[in-house]
C-alpha positions, 0 to 999 in steps of 0.5 A, spaced: 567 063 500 566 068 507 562 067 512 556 071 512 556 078 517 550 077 521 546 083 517 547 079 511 545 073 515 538 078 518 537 080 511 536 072 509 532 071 515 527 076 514 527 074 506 526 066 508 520 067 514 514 066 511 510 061 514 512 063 521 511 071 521 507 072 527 511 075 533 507 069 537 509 063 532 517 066 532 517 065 539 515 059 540 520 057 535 524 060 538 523 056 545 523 051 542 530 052 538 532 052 545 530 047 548 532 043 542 539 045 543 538 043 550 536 037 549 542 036 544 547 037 548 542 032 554 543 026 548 550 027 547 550 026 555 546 020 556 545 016 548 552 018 545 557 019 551 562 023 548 560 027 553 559 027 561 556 031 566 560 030 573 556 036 578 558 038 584 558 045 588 563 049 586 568 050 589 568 059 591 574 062 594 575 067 598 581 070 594 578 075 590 584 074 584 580 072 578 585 067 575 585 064 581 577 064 581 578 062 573 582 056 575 577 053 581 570 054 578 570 048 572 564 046 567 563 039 570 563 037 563 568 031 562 571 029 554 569 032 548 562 033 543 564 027 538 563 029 531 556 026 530 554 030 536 558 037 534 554 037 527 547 036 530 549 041 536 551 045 530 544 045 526 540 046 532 545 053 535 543 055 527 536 054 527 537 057 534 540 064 531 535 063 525 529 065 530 533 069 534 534 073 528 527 073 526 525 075 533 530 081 531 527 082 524 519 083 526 521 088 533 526 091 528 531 091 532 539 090 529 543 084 530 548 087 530 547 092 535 544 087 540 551 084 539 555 092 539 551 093 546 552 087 550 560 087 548 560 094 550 557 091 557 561 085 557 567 090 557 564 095 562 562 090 566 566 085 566 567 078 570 560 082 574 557 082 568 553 076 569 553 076 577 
C-alpha cells in the first residue's frame, strides 16, 4: 500500500472535519497540535530520557564556508527518540498535518502548492532562507 499524496490526504481531511469547521476552532486545534508536539519531544526529554538537550550558544564563524558552518552549528540534542517516544511523536506531527490541512481546506488553499512555494524558496533562497 502506498503513502497517500498530500491532496489525497487534504480530500480526506476535508470529508472528515465535522465537529471543528469553524476557522477559529481549526486554529486553536491547530495550537494546540503544536504545542502537543512540543510537549512530546519536552516529555521524551524530562520523562523518558532517550533524548537530551545540551544548550549553549552556538559557536558562529567568520568562515563564510557553508560546510564549515554546517560542521560547527549542533542540534544540542544528544541520543536518539526511543521507539515509544518516536510513535507518540509521530501521532502528534500527524494530528499536527490533519489541522494544518483543514486550515488549508476552509481558506481553499492547496497544499501542495503551499508545499511547491516554499521549495521553490528554499531553492532560491538558500541557506538565507530562514535567516
Amino acid at each position: 500500500m502506498s503513502a497517500p499524496t498530500l491532496n489525497d490526504f487534504q480530500q480526506q481531511v476535508s470529508e472528515l472535519l465535522l465537529r471543528h469547521r469553524s476557522v477559529l476552532d481549526v486554529l486553536s486545534k491547530f495550537g494546540q497540535a503544536g504545542a502537543a508536539v512540543n510537549r512530546a519531544v519536552a516529555k521524551a526529554v524530562t520523562e523518558c530520557g532517550c533524548i537530551e538537550i545540551q544548550a549553549v550558544k552556538q559557536p558562529y564563524s567568520d568562515d563564510p564556508e557553508l560546510e564549515t558552518a554546517k560542521r560547527l552549528l549542533e542540534t544540542h540534542m544528544d541520543g536518539a527518540v526511543c521507539e515509544n517516544c518516536r510513535d507518540v511523536l509521530k501521532a502528534e506531527l500527524g494530528r499536527n498535518l490533519f489541522y494544518m490541512s483543514a486550515l488549508c481546506n476552509l481558506l481553499e488553499i492547496d497544499l501542495d502548492e503551499v508545499i511547491e512555494a516554499e521549495s521553490a524558496k528554499c531553492s532560491t533562497l538558500g541557506v538565507f532562507n530562514l535567516t
